[in-house]
N, C-alpha and C positions, 0 to 999 in steps of 0.2 A: 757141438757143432751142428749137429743135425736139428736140434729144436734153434738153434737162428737160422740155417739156411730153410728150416720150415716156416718160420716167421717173415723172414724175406722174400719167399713165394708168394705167402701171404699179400704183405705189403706192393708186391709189384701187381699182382691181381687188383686192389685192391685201388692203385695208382691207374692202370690202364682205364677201370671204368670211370675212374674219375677224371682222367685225362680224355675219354670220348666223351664224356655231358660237358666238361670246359669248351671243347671243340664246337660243341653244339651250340650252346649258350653264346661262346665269340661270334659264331655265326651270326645270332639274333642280331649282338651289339655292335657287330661290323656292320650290319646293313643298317640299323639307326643312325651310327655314327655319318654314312654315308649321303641318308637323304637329309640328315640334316647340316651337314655339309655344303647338300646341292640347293638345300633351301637358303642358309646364309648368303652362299653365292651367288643366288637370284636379289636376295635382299640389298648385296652389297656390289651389285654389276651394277656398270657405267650408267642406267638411266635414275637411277635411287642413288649413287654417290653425287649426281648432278645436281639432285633435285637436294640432298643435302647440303652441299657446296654451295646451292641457292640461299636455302632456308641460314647457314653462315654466317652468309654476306652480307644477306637482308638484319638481322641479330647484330651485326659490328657494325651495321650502317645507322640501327637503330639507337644503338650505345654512342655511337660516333655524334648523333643528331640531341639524343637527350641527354649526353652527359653533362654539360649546362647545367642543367633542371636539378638534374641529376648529385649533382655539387652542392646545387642549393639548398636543397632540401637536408641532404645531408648535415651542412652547415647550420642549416633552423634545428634539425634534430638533435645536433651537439647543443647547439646554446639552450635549445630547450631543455636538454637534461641537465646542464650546466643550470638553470634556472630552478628546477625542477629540485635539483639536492638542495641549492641555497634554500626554498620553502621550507622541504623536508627538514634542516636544519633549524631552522627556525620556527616547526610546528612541532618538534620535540618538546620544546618546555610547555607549550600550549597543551599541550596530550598529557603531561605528568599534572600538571593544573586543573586540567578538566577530569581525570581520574581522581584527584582529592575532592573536586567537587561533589561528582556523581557517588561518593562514598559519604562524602557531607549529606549530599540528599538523603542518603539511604538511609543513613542514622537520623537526620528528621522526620523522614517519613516512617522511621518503626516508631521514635517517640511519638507521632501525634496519630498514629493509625491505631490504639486501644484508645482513647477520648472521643477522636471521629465515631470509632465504633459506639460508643457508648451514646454518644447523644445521638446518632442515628438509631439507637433503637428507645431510647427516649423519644424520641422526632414520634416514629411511628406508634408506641402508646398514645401519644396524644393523638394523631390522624386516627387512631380508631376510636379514642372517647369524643372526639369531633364527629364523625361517624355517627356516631350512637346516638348523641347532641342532636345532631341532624334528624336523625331517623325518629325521634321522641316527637320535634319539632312538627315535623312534615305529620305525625298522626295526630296530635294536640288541633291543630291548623285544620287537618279534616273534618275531626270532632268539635270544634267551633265554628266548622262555613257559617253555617245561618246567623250565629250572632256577628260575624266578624261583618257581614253584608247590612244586619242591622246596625251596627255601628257605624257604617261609613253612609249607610242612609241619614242616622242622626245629626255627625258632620256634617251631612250638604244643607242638611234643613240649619245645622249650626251658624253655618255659613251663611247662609242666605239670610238670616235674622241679620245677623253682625253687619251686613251689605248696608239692608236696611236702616239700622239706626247708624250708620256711618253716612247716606245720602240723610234721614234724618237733623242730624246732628251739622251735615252741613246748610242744610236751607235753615234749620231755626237753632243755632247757637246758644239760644236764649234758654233755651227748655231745658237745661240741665240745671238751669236757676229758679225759675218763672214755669208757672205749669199755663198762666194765661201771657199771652201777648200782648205786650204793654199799649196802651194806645198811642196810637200817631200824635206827635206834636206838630201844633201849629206852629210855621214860622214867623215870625215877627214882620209883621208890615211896613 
């Protein structure tokens, strides 16, 4: 009996201080409670319930005026979705279609991408023995300026002969036969 009634000494000790810091602490939460209270009540006095009341009327006037519009749109919105699934429904088989294609490609495109590969690197052997072609070309070409110049000197002089017995050849026709010109005939009197 005596270790509970010391227990319960305890516990009432124990209870009093904690029942002064509750005291304390409702004190804080009373006075919160209170201004915010007094703040509500300034929020929701008669010049802010009016101004609410306004803002309402103007909102049900606004519903009142666009609901028309309001209807219609509504109604485009249904029939559009109502349009909307009929596509949907009718672009499913188009989408299982276009999926067997894009797999059709795929398996084309792995069949012919090791042949592409191949003749693109055949392609580029040959642009580099063209290359080389080239570059043999271009030093051959330097190593011959002088004759290639004398050559196309000998052409013009070729040339110019050729001109020659071409205007030749057309004033005396004859000389390819006749080395003399035959004499004039007299015409008959």
């Amino acid at each position: 009996m005596d270790e509970i009634a010391a227990k319960m000494v305890t516990v009432a000790n124990n209870a009093n201080s904690l029942i002064t810091q509750v005291q304390g602490e409702l004190g804080g939460i009373t006075g919160d409670a209170r201004t915010l209270l007094a703040n509500l009540n300034s929020v929701t006095g008669q010049p802010n319930q009016e101004r609410i009341s306004g803002v309402l009327e103007n909102a049900n006037g606004l519903l009142a005026d666009q609901r028309p519009k309001i209807d219609h749109i509504t109604d485009q919105l249904l029939a559009l979705s109502q349009h909307a699934d009929a596509v949907i429904a009718k672009t499913g088989p188009l989408m299982d279609h276009a999926d067997a294609t894009v797999q059709n490609m795929n398996g084309t495109v792995q069949d012919v991408r090791e042949p592409i590969r191949n003749d693109l690197a055949e392609l580029r052997s040959t642009l580099e023995q063209a290359r080389s072609l080239l570059g043999n070309m271009q030093v051959m070409v330097r190593a011959n300026d002088f004759k290639i110049d004398d050559t196309v000197e000998n052409l013009r002089t070729a040339t110019e002969n050729i001109d020659q017995l071409t205007d030749s050849l057309k004033q005396q026709p004859w000389s390819l036969i006749r080395i003399k010109q035959p004499k004039e005939r007299k015409v008959p009197e």
